[in-house]
Every structure is written in structure tokens, then in C-alpha cells.
C-alpha positions in Angstrom: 84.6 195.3 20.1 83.0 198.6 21.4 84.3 200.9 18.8 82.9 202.3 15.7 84.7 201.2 12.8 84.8 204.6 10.5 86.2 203.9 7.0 88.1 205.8 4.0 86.1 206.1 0.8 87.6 205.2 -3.0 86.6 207.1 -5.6 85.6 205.9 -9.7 86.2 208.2 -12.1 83.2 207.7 -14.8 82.3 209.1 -17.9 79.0 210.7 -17.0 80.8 211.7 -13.2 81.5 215.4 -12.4 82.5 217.6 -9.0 80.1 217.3 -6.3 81.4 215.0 -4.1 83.8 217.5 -3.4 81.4 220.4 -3.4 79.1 218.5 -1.8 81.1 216.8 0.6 84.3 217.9 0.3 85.8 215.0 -0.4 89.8 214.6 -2.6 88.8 213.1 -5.5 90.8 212.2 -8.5 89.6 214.1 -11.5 86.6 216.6 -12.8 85.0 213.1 -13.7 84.5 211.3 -10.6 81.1 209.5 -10.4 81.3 206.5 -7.4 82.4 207.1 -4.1 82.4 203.3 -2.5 81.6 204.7 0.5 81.2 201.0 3.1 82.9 198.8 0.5 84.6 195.0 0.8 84.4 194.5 -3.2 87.4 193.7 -4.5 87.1 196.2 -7.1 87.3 199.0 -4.4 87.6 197.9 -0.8 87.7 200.6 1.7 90.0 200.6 4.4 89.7 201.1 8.5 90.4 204.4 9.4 90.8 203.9 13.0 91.3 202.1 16.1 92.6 198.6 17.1 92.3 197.4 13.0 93.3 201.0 11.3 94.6 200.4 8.0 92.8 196.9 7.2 90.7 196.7 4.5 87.0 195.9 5.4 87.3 193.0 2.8 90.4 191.4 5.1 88.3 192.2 8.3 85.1 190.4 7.4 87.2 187.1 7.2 89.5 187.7 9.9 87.4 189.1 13.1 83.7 187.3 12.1 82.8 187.9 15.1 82.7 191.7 14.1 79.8 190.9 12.8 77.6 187.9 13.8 79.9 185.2 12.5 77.6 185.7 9.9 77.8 182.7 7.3 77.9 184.5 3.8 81.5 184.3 2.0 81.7 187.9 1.1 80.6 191.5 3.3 77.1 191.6 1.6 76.6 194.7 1.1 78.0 198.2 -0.4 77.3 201.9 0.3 77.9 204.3 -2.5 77.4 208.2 -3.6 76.7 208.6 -6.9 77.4 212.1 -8.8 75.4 211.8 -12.0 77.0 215.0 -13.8 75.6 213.2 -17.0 73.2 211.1 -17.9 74.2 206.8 -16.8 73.9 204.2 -19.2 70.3 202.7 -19.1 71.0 199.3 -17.7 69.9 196.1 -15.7 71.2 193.5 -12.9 70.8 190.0 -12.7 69.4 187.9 -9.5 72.4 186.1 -7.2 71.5 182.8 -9.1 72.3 184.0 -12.8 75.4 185.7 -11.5 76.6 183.0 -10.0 76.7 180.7 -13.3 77.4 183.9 -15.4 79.7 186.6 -13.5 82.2 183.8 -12.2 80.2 183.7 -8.4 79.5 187.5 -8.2 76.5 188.2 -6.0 73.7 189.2 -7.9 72.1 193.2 -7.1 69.1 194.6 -6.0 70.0 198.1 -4.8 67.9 200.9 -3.8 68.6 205.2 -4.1 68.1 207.8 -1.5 68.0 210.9 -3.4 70.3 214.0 -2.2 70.3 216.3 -4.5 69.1 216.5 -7.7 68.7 219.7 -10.4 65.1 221.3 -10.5 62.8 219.4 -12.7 65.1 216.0 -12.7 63.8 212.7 -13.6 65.1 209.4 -14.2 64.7 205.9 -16.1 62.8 203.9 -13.9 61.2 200.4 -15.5 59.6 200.0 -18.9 56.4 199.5 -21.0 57.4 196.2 -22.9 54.2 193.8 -22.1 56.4 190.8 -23.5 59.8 189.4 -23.7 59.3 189.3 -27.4 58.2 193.4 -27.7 61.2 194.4 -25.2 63.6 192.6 -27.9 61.5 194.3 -31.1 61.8 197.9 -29.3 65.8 197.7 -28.5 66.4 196.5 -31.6 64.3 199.1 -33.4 65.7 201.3 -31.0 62.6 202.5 -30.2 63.6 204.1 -26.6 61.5 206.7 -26.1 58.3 203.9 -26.3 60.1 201.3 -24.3 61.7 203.7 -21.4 59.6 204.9 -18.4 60.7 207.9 -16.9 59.6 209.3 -13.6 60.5 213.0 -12.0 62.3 212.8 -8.8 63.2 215.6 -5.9 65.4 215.1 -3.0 64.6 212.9 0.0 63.1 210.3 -2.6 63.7 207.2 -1.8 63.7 204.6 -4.9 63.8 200.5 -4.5 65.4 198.9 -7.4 65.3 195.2 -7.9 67.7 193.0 -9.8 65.9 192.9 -13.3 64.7 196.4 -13.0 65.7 198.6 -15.9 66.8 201.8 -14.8 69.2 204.5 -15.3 70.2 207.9 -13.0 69.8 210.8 -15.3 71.6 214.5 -15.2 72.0 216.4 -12.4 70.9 213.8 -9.6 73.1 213.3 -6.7 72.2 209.7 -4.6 73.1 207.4 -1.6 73.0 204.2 -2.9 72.7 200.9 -0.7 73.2 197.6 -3.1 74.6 194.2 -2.4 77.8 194.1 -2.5 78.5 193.5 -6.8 79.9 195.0 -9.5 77.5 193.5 -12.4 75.8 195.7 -14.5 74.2 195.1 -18.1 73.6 198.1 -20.0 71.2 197.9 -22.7 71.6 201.6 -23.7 74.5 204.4 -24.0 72.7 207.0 -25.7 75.3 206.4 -28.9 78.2 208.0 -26.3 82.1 207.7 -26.9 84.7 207.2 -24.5 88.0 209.4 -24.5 89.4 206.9 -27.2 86.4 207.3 -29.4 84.7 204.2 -28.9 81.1 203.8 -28.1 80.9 201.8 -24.7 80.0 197.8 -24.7 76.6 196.8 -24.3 75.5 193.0 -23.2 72.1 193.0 -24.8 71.6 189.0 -24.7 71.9 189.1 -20.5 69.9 192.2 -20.2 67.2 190.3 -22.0 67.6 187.3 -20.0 67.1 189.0 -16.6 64.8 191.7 -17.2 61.7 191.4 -16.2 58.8 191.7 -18.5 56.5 193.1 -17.8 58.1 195.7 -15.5 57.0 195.3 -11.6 55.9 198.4 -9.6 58.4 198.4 -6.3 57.0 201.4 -4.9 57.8 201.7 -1.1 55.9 203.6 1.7 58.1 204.5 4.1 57.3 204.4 7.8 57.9 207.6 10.4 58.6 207.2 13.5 59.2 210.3 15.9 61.6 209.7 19.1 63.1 211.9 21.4 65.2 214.4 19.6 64.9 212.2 16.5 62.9 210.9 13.9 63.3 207.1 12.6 62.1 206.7 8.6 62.0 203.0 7.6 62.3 203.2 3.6 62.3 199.1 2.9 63.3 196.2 4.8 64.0 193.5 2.7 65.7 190.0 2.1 68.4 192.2 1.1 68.9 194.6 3.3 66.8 197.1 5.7 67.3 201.2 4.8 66.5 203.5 7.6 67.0 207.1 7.5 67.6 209.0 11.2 67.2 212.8 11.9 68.6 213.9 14.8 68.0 217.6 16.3 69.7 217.3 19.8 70.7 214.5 21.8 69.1 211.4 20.7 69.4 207.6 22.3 69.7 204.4 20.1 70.8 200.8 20.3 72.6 198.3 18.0 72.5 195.0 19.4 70.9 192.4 16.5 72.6 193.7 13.5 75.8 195.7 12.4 75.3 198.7 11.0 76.5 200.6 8.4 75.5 204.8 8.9 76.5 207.3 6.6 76.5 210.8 7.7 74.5 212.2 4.2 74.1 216.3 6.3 74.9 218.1 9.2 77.4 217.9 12.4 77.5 215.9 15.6 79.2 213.3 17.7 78.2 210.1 18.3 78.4 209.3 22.1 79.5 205.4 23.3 81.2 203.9 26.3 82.8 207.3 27.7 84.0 208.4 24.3 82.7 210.9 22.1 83.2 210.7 18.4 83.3 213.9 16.3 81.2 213.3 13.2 80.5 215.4 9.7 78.5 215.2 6.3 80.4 212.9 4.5 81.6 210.7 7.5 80.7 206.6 7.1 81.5 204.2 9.7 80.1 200.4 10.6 78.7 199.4 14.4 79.6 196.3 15.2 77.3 193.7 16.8 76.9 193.8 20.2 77.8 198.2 19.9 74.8 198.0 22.5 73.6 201.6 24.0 74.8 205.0 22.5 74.0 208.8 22.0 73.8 210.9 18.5 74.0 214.4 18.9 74.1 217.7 16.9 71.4 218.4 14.0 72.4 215.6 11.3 70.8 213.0 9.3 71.6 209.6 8.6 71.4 206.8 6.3 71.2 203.1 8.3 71.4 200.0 6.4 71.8 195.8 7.3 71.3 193.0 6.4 
């Protein structure tokens, strides 16, 4: 297979969603409200679907278990991971995700999620929920049920090109104004543990699963800071941001013409600014900010060109 595999979004509409992933990328998107793109998705809840070439119009869900080969006859049942842009118009539900092992007895097999959050954009001043001051299991249940959030939530400012690694049992929550690449394995669990008192269009404030928040935060809240690693190529510079049991998060600049290889792993690149082609076997594909496309194993050799930047993940 020696074509990139480029792949049509789907789009969540979400209370706290707004515009800019049409202002900002110009995608079609269903309403004023639209919060998710599932940007390299085979979740059943949004799978995206090939765009092009010899498998145009299968869903990446269908392809993982027809054409393994694709990528590494890798063992795992389900694509493990998912790409997503998040427009954070409002502020999300403060909220935490279980380990692969408690969502496997309690979210009927679902993977577990660790995700991490490249920030694009984000409003001057912005912050965000990141962890929380609890020392014990026992003080984080007294302060949510005293609602004391102000004492139990950590906050931390934020500016774009951040780069945030968030465990499963990680409290967290995007706040207003914040506009972020997300890489996550591939899940659609989440526990919130607070929804700022918010109504949906109905009237009815949002559910909350307190008891498995409890159960799979954890207390006392880890530091997951990451130091990211720069490395300067010809006509390129390669950031490493984490490279974990999860998945490995690269971010590539490109001014120019710039070589690469993809022979160990599949990739999944995201186009997050710019224009440029990508250059492979004789053919030159046309790419632009908002573009997302997977390179199969064995892609091999190939060129990047323009002035654009990139976020890399696999497993």
C-alpha cells in the first residue's frame, strides 16, 4: 500500500461547542454548537471514512479489520487510537477517565483513556482545570460533596503551542476560549464530576457519575509535566512532546522541502497550519490546514513541502 490514506472528519455538536472549526479551519459543520471534530477516528460512535484511493468510502473502523496488514497486523481488537479538535466556546464539564482495566469490567470492554492536548488557540489570559489538591481519597469525597471547587480544583494558564499530557485518572477540564488537538486512545468514557450547575436545551442539569470518578481518580494528583525534545533537520524541525505506552506525539515544522521516513509505525498527521504537498512514489499530494490522513506501514521514503506544521502520533 503506498498511498496515504486521507480521511473525512465527523463533527459533535456540544453544549459548551461554538464556530471555530469553521473559522479556523473551514470546515461544514452542523450547527453554532459544534465542539468535537473526530478527526482519525474508528470509534463506533463516529468513525471517519476513507476519502480516497483504492479503499475510498470505507470507514477506518471496517479497514482496521479487513486490510491488517495496513497496519502491522497489529494484534489489538479495535484502531487504538483517536485524533480530535476540540472548540471549547464554553467552559467543559470538569471530569475524569478510567485505566483500560476498569473500563473493561465497567464500560462493557471500552478501552480505557489517557489522552494528551496540543494547544492551538486559546483567548488571552486562558487557563484550564488541570489536577487537584485533595491529599486523600477521603478529602476528595468531603470537598465534592461540600462542593467546595474552588479548594479542590487546580487551575493552570495555558498559551498556544502548549502541549498538556493527561493520564486516565487525571481530573481535568478545557475552559473558555481554548481551541486543542487532542490525541487519546481510541474511547468514549468520560466521568464528569462537575457541570458548573448547567442546563441542557430541555432544562435539565447534565448527569454526573460521582461514585466512578472517585474510584479512578487519583489521589493525590500526579505531576505529568513533559519536556519536549527539539530536533532541527533540514528544512524542518522535529518536537517530540511524549512517547508513551500509549501513544508517541511529535509535532513537525516544515519551511521548504523536508525528507522523512515511515517505516516502523503507521502514522496518523494532521495538518494543524499552513499549505504544502506531501511528495511519495512519483505523486504529489496537495495538502491544507485542516487536512488529516494515516501512512501506512511500510509508506517508506517521502518529501513535505510548503511552510506547515504537523501533529504526528502512533502507537
Amino acid at each position: 500500500m503506498q498511498q496515504p490514506l486521507f480521511l473525512k472528519p465527523v463533527f459533535k455538536e456540544r453544549i459548551w461547542g461554538g464556530t471555530a472549526l469553521t473559522t479556523q479551519f473551514g470546515y461544514e459543520i452542523p450547527s453554532n454548537q459544534t465542539g468535537e471534530c473526530w478527526a482519525i477516528s474508528a470509534h463506533p460512535n463516529g468513525p471517519s471514512i476513507i476519502e480516497n484511493g483504492t479503499f475510498e468510502g470505507m470507514s477506518l473502523e471496517e479497514l482496521w479489520k479487513k486490510q491488517p496488514e495496513l497496519f502491522g497486523n497489529q494484534t489489538d481488537e479495535v484502531f487504538p487510537l483517536l485524533t480530535k479538535i476540540l472548540d471549547a466556546n464554553a467552559d467543559l464539564s470538569v471530569q475524569v477517565h478510567p485505566e483500560d482495566e476498569y473500563a473493561k469490567v465497567h464500560e462493557n470492554g471500552d478501552l480505557g483513556k489517557t489522552e494528551c492536548w496540543y494547544i492551538l488557540d486559546c483567548k488571552e489570559g486562558a487557563d484550564m482545570i488541570f489536577g487537584h489538591n485533595a491529599k486523600t481519597k477521603e478529602e476528595l469525597i468531603q470537598q465534592i460533596n461540600e462542593g467546595k471547587w474552588n479548594e479542590l480544583l487546580r487551575r493552570v494558564k495555558i498559551k498556544p503551542g502548549d502541549f498538556f499530557y493527561v493520564p486516565s485518572g487525571t481530573i481535568h477540564a478545557l475552559c473558555e476560549g481554548t481551541l486543542v488537538l487532542e490525541t487519546q486512545q481510541s474511547s468514549d468514557t468520560t466521568y464528569r464530576v462537575y457541570d458548573y450547575d448547567r442546563r441542557d436545551a430541555e432544562g435539565n442539569l447534565r448527569e454526573l457519575h460521582l461514585e466512578k470518578a472517585i474510584d479512578v481518580t487519583t489521589v493525590p494528583h500526579q505531576e505529568t509535566g513533559v519536556t519536549p525534545k527539539v530536533e532541527e533537520r533540514d528544512h524542518a524541525v522535529v518536537t517530540t512532546f511524549v512517547e508513551s505506552e500509549f501513544f508517541s506525539v511529535y509535532k513537525w515544522n516544515v519551511d521548504g522541502k523536508a525528507s522523512f521516513t515511515a517505516d516502523g509505525h503507521y502514522l496518523l498527521v494532521s495538518v494543524i497550519n499552513g499549505t504544502g504537498a506531501l511528495l511519495h512514489a512519483g505523486e504529489t499530494y496537495h495538502l491544507k490546514k485542516g487536512n488529516h490522513f494515516i501512512l501506512p506501514v511500510g509508506f517508506g521514503e517521502f518529501e513535505l513541502e510548503g511552510n506547515t506544521e504537523f501533529i504526528v502520533s502512533h502507537t
